[in-house]
N, C-alpha and C positions, 0 to 999 in steps of 0.2 A: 229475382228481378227487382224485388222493393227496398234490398239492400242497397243496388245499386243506384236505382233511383236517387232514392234519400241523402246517397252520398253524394250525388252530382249535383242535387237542389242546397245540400247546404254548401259544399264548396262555392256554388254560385252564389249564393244569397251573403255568404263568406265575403266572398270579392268585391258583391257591390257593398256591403257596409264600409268595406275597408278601402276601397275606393274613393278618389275625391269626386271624380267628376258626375257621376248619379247624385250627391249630395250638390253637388252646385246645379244640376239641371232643374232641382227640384225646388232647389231656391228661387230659379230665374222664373219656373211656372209659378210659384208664390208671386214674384215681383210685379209680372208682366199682367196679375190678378190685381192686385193692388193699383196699380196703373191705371188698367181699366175700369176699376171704379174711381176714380177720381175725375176719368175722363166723363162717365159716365152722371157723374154727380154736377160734375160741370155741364154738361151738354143739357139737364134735364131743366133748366131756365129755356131753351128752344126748340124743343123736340119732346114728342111723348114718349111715355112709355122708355122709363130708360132702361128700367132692367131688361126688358125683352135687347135692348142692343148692346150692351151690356152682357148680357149669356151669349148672344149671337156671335159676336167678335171672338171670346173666348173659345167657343168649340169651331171656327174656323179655322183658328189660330194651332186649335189641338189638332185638329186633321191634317193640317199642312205640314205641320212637324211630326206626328203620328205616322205619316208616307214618307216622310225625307230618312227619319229614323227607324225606321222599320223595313224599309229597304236594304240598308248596309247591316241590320242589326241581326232581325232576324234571318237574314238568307247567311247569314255564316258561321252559323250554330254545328256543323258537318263538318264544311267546308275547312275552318280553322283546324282544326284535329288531322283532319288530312292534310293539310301541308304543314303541322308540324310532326306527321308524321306516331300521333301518339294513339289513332284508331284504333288501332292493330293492339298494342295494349290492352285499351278499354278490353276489348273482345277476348286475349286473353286472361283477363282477369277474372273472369267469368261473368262480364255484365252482358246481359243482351240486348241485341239491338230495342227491342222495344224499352229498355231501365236505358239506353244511351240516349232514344228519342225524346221519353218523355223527360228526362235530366235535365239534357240542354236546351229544349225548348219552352218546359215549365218555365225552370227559371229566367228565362229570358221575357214569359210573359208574364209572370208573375211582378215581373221588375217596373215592366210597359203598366200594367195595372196597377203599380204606387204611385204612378206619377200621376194617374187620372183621379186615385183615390184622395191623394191630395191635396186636389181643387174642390171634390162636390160638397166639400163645409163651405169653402169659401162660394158656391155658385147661390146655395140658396139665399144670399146676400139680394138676388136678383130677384126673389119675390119681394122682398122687403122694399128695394127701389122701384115694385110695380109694371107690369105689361106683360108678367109669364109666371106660372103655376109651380107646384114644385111636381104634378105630376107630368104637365109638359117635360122640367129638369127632366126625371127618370126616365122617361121614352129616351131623350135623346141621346142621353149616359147608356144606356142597354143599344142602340142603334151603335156606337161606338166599340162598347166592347167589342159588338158582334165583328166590326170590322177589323177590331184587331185579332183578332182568331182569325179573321182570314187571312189577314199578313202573316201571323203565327205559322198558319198550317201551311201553305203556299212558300211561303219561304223558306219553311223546313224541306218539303219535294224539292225543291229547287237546289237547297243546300246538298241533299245527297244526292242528286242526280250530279251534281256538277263536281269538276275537281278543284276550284280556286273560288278562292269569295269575288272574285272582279267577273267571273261567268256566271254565279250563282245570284247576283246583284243586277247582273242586265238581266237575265231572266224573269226577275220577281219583277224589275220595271215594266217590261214588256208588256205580263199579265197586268200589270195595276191598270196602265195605260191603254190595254184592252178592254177591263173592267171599266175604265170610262168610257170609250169612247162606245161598247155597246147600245149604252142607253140612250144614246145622243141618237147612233143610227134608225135604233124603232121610234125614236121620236119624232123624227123626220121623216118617214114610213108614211107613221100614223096623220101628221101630215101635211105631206105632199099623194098620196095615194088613197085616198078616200074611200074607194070602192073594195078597201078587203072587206071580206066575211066578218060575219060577229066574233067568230072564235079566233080569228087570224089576228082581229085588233083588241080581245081581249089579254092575249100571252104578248104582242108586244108591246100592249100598256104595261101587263106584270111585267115582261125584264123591263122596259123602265125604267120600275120602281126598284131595282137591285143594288144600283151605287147612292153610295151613301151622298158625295158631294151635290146629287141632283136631289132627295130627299129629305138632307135635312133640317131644311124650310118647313117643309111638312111635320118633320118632328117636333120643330120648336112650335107650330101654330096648330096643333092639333089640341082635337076637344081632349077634354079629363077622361072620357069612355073609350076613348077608343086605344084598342087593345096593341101592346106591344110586341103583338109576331106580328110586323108587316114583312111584307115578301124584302127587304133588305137586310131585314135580323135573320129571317129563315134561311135566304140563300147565301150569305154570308157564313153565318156559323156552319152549314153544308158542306160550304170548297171548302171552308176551314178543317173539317174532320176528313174530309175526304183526301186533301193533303196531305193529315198526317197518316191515314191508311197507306195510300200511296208510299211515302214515303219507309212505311215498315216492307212494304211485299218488294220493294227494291231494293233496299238496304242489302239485303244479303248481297247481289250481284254488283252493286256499287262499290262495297267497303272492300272487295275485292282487288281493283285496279290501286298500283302502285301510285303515290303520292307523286303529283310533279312538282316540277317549279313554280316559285311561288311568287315571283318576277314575273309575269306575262308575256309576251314577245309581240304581243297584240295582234294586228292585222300581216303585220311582218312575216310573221312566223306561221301562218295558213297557206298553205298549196295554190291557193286561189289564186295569192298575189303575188306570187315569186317570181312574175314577170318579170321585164329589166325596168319597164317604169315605175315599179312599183317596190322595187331591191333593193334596200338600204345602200348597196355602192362602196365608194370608194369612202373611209373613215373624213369627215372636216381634219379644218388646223386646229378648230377645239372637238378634241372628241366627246366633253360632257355632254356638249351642248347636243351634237349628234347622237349621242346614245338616246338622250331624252326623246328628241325631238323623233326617232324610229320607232323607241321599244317600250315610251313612257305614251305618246299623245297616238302611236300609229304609221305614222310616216307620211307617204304622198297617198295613201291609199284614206286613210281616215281625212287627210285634207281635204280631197277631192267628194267625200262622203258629207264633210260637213259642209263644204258649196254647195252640191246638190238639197241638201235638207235645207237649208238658207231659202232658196230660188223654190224649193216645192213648198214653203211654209208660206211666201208671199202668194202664189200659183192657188192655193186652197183659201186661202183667207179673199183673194178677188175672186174665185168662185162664189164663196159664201157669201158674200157680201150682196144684200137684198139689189135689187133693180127696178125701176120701172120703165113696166112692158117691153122687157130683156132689153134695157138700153140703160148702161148705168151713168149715171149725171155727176156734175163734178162735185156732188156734195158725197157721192156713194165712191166715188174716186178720193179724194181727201181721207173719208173715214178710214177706207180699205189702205191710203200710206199709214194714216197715221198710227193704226194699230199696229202695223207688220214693223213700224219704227220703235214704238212703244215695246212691243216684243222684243226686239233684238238689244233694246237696249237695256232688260233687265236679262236676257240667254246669255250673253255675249262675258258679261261677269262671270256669271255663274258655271260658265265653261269655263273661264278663266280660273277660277277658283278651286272647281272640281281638278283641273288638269294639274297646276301648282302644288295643291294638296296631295294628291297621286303621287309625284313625282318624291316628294320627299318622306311622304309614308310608305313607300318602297322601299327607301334608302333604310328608315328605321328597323321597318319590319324584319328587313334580309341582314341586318345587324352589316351595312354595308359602310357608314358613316366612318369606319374608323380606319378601314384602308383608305377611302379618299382623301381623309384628312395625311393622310401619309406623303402625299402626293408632292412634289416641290414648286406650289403656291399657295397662294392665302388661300384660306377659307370661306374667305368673299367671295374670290374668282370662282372657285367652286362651286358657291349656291349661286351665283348671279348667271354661270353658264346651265344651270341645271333648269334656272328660270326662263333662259334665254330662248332653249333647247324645247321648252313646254309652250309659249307664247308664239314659238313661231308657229306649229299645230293652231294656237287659238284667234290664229289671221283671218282666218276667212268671216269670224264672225264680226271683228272690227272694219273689216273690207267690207263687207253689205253692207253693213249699217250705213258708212261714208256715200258708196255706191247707191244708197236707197233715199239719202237724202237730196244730193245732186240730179240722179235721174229720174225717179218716180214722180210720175204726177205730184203736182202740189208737195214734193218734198220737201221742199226750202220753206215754205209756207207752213208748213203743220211745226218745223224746229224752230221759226219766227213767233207762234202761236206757245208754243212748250214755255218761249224763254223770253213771253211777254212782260211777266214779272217775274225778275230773276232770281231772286233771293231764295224760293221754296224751291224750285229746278235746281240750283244749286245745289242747296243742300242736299238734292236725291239723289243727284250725281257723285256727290263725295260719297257718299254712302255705297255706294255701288261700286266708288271707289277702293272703299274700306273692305267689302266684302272681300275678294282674293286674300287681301295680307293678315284678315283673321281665318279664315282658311286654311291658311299656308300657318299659321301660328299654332294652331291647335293640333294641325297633324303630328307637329311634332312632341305633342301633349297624349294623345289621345288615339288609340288602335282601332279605332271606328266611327263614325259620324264627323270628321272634323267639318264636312261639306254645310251638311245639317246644321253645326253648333255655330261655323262661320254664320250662316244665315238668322241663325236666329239670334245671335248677338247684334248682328247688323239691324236686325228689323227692330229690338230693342232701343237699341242708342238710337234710330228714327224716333220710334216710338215717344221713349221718353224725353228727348228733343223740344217734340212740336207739346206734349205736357207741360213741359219746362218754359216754354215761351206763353204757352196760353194760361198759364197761372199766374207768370209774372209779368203779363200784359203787354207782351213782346209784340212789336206789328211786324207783320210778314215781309213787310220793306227794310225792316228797321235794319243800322251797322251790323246789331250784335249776330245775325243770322250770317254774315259773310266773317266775322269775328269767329263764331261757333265753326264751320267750312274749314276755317283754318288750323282750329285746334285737331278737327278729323283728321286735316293730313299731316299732320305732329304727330298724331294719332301711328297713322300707317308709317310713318318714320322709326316710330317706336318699337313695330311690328317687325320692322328687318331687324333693329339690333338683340329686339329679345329672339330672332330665327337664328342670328349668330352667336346667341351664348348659350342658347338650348343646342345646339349643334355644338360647342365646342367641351359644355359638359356629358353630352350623349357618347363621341368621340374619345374620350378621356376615361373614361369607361374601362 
């Protein structure tokens, strides 16, 4: 077994040295460090305590990327091997499933833990700037780990239960997303229901305190004494092991079932929806655009799924939205558009983006590029229908949004308010802009995370942006901000032609 191990940990550990883009992730977490303290040296003339915001911004920043990459990363540690088909191998070889488990999932956390490792030279920077300890640091560094163990192990079950990384990837989300929203529901228990029991409200304080996003505020402001097993490292590290037990006692009956396709057919291609409204049909006059738009976003069935999550996303958030004396007022009406507007207007990208990226990391993955390029048209026409074929899928989210500002209470009033001063709306909006076409850039770079790295290049060039302005005393009215707007979309310009010459070096292949 430790043979095999060892040899799957250094092939790994192989790949990422040899590798560019872990070397540049780990640049950007240096940069995005460095950034932040600058922000953080400047802001500390009007605010206290800068190190404490300063640490704070950094490990939010690591959690959001932590979950965006740890979703695609680790849930296809199985999954890959099964649809290239090389499982069955390993097992021949004589490694066993447990030298296969711990292999691909060591290394892949082991890889998750350089990237955190680091930061924590650069974090303690934050006692030195003042408002946080370096034993604070520690709790909250160990609260993190614990959570990447859980993604580790969670994602590993997920990966061998499942036969493709696109099933093995909504499943780890599901759980993440259940993992939050647990603590949210005993919190609201606790109260709106006053009258449980002592012991009733002491376990659904402890789950509670299980997801990290809700505690680690308490991390960063907790005394020097107080001990770092709270019930979020405990239960954390828990499903994490429990994961990967899990995942050995199924292994055997998993790695059995034949390898499928490794193209999805998506919702198309389930019994459920083979109805006639829901039947791919007759071929368009462009068939790229059709194939995408079926077997890449869904078809009418994923359409009709992302209208209803649209309409049930506004539906819960005007539940949620406080009232008085169950009578909500126009100020509890405004708030409730203008968040459900603010939401859609950073989803609506980021479906775009995810959907874009999908489409042509399929094309890479399935080594499909070079028949299409075969085709008797440009290679324009080809990415522009493959785009064309994935956006029509991400209509519904642009349709709310439009829908949400016309109709809803106060909608025209909260987009009047957004783009009262225009210059910073602007620039969020290009940005938001930018996000799909770095997206769509890196998929064709990159065999996982391009979702993730789109985002968080986006968030940077924000980032360093509004640094860039407040160092060199840029006013938030000023030309140069609709000047900067414009280079963004030169930017995304720049984005389709390097899609086209990564595509026409991939294809030449």
């Amino acid at each position: 077994m430790f043979p095999g191990v060892l040899a799957l940990l250094e092939r790994s550990l192989r790949i990422d040295a040899r590798a560019w883009e872990p070397h540049v992730a780990r640049f950007g977490l240096a940069a995005a460090i460095y950034i932040a303290v600058i922000t953080a040296s400047q802001t500390s003339i009007f605010f206290g305590a800068p190190g404490l915001r300063f640490f704070r911004n950094i490990v939010y920043l690591d959690l959001f990327f932590i979950t965006l990459l740890g979703i695609t990363f680790f849930s296809t540690s199985i999954t890959e091997e099964r649809e290239e088909d090389t499982l069955g191998l390993m097992l021949m070889a004589g490694i066993s499933p447990v030298g296969i488990l711990l292999g691909k999932s060591g290394g892949r956390l082991f890889q998750a833990f350089l990237l955190l490792a680091i930061q924590y030279p650069f974090m303690l920077l934050a006692v030195t700037l003042g408002g946080i300890t370096k034993s604070q640091i520690s709790h909250t560094y160990v609260a993190i780990l614990a959570y990447l163990v859980l993604l580790a192990g969670v994602g590993l079950f997920c990966s061998t239960i499942s036969r493709r990384n696109r099933t093995a990837s909504a499943r780890l989300l599901v759980v993440v997303l259940l993992h939050w929203l647990l603590p949210v529901v005993c919190h609201e228990m606790l109260r709106r229901v006053p009258t449980l029991g002592t012991h009733t409200s002491a376990t659904l304080g402890w789950i509670g305190q299980t997801c990290i996003f809700f505690e680690i505020g308490a991390s960063i402001t907790a005394a020097t004494n107080e001990t770092i097993w709270t019930p979020q490292v405990v239960t954390n590290l828990a499903l994490g092991m429990t994961g990967f037990v899990a995942s050995w006692l199924c292994f055997g009956l998993t790695a059995r079932d034949p390898a499928s396709e490794a193209q999805s057919r998506g919702l198309v291609a389930r019994s459920l929806f083979r109805g006639k409204l829901f039947a791919p049909g007759a071929i368009w006059s462009n068939p790229i655009a059709w194939k995408d738009f079926y077997f890449v976003t869904g078809g009418r069935a994923a359409f009709l799924i992302r209208v209803a999550g649209y309409v049930l996303l506004y539906l819960l958030i005007d539940l949620a939205t406080p009232t008085s004396n169950g009578i909500q007022s126009q100020g509890d009406s405004r708030f409730s558009t203008g968040l459900y507007l603010a939401l859609l207007m950073f989803l609506t990208p980021i479906d775009a983006a995810w959907l874009i990226s999908r489409s042509l990391a399929d094309e890479r993955r399935s080594q499909t590029l070079a028949p299409l390029m075969l085709l008797p048209i440009s290679s324009g026409q080809i990415l522009y229908s493959k785009i064309m074929g994935t956006l029509i899928g991400w209509l519904p989210g642009i349709g709310c949004l439009i829908l949400g500002i016309f109709l809803l209470p106060d909608g025209t009033a909260c987009v009047y308010e957004f783009f009262r001063h225009p210059a910073p709306p602007t620039l969020i909006v290009t940005h938001l802009i930018l996000l799909p076409h770095l997206a769509a850039l890196m998929a064709m770079f990159v065999r996982w995370g391009a979702l993730a790295i789109g985002i968080g290049l986006t968030i940077g060039s924000l980032i360093l942006t509004v640094c860039a302005f407040g160092t060199f005393g840029i006013s938030q009215q000023s030309p140069v901000v609709f000047l900067t707007c414009g280079g963004i979309l030169v930017l995304c310009g720049m984005c389709h032609i390097g899609i086209h010459l990564r595509t026409d070096a991939l294809a030449s292949r």
